[in-house]
N, C-alpha and C positions, 0 to 999 in steps of 0.2 A: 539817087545813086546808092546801092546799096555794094560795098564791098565784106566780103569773106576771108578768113584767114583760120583755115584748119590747122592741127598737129601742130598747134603751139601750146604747148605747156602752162598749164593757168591752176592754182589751186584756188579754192572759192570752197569758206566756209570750212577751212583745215584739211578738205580732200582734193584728190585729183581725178574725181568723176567728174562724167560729160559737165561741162558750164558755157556760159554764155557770159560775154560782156558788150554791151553798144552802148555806139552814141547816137543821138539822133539830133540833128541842127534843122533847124526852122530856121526861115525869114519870115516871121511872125507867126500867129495861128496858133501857137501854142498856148494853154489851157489846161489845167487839172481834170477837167472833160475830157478833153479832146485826150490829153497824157497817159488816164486812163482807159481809154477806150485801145489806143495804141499799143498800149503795155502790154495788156489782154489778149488783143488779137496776133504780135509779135509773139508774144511766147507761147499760143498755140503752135501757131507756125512752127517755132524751132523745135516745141514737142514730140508734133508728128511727124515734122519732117529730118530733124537731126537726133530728134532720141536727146535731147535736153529739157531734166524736167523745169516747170514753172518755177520752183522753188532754188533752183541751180542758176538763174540768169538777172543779171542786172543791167538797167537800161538808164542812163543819161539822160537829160530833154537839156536843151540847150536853145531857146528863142535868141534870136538876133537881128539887129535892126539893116533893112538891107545898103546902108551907107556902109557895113563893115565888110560888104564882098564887091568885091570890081569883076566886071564883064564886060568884055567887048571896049575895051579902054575906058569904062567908066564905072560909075557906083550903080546900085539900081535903086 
Protein backbone atom coordinates (compact mmCIF):
# COMPACT_ATOMS: atom_id res chain seq x y z
CA UNK A 1 0.00 0.00 0.00
CA UNK A 2 1.48 2.95 -0.95
CA UNK A 3 -0.15 6.30 0.22
CA UNK A 4 0.62 9.99 -0.91
CA UNK A 5 0.23 13.18 0.67
CA UNK A 6 1.20 16.38 -1.44
CA UNK A 7 1.20 20.28 -0.44
CA UNK A 8 1.99 19.61 3.02
CA UNK A 9 4.60 21.73 4.29
CA UNK A 10 7.79 19.92 5.34
CA UNK A 11 11.11 21.72 5.79
CA UNK A 12 14.12 19.12 5.54
CA UNK A 13 17.64 20.02 6.13
CA UNK A 14 16.64 24.11 7.20
CA UNK A 15 14.74 24.50 3.59
CA UNK A 16 11.38 24.18 2.08
CA UNK A 17 12.53 22.58 -1.32
CA UNK A 18 10.81 19.61 -2.87
CA UNK A 19 11.56 16.62 0.04
CA UNK A 20 10.32 13.47 0.76
CA UNK A 21 9.62 11.48 4.00
CA UNK A 22 8.49 7.46 4.27
CA UNK A 23 7.88 4.85 6.01
CA UNK A 24 8.13 1.52 4.89
CA UNK A 25 6.79 -1.68 7.33
CA UNK A 26 7.57 -5.09 6.49
CA UNK A 27 6.26 -8.32 7.87
CA UNK A 28 9.70 -9.56 7.92
CA UNK A 29 12.15 -9.49 4.84
CA UNK A 30 13.84 -6.69 5.81
CA UNK A 31 17.61 -6.43 5.52
CA UNK A 32 20.31 -3.84 5.05
CA UNK A 33 20.36 -5.61 1.52
CA UNK A 34 17.18 -5.69 0.77
CA UNK A 35 17.05 -1.68 2.76
CA UNK A 36 19.34 -0.61 0.41
CA UNK A 37 18.40 -1.77 -2.56
CA UNK A 38 14.84 -0.29 -1.80
CA UNK A 39 16.23 3.12 -0.69
CA UNK A 40 17.87 3.42 -4.15
CA UNK A 41 15.32 2.42 -6.30
CA UNK A 42 12.48 4.60 -4.09
CA UNK A 43 14.34 7.68 -4.52
CA UNK A 44 14.87 7.30 -8.09
CA UNK A 45 11.33 6.98 -8.51
CA UNK A 46 10.52 10.19 -6.50
CA UNK A 47 13.45 11.86 -8.66
CA UNK A 48 12.13 11.34 -11.82
CA UNK A 49 8.86 11.26 -11.11
CA UNK A 50 8.07 14.09 -8.35
CA UNK A 51 11.25 16.31 -8.97
CA UNK A 52 12.67 15.20 -5.32
CA UNK A 53 16.14 15.11 -5.35
CA UNK A 54 18.05 11.75 -3.70
CA UNK A 55 19.61 13.88 -1.28
CA UNK A 56 16.05 15.78 -0.13
CA UNK A 57 14.25 12.29 0.95
CA UNK A 58 14.35 10.16 4.07
CA UNK A 59 12.97 6.70 4.23
CA UNK A 60 12.14 4.61 7.67
CA UNK A 61 12.39 0.59 7.48
CA UNK A 62 10.49 -0.69 9.99
CA UNK A 63 10.49 -4.98 10.10
CA UNK A 64 7.64 -6.35 12.24
CA UNK A 65 6.65 -9.68 13.41
CA UNK A 66 3.40 -10.67 11.77
CA UNK A 67 1.68 -11.43 15.31
CA UNK A 68 1.67 -7.42 15.59
CA UNK A 69 -1.08 -7.09 12.61
CA UNK A 70 -4.62 -8.79 12.66
CA UNK A 71 -6.52 -9.68 9.56
CA UNK A 72 -9.57 -11.24 8.94
CA UNK A 73 -10.21 -11.54 12.83
CA UNK A 74 -6.81 -12.91 13.39
CA UNK A 75 -3.03 -12.51 13.66
CA UNK A 76 -1.06 -13.84 10.58
Amino acid sequence: MIVLKGSIPISFGGTEQPAAYAELVSIGGLNPDTNKKLSGAIATILESKLSVPKSRFFLKFYDTKGSNFGWNGSTF
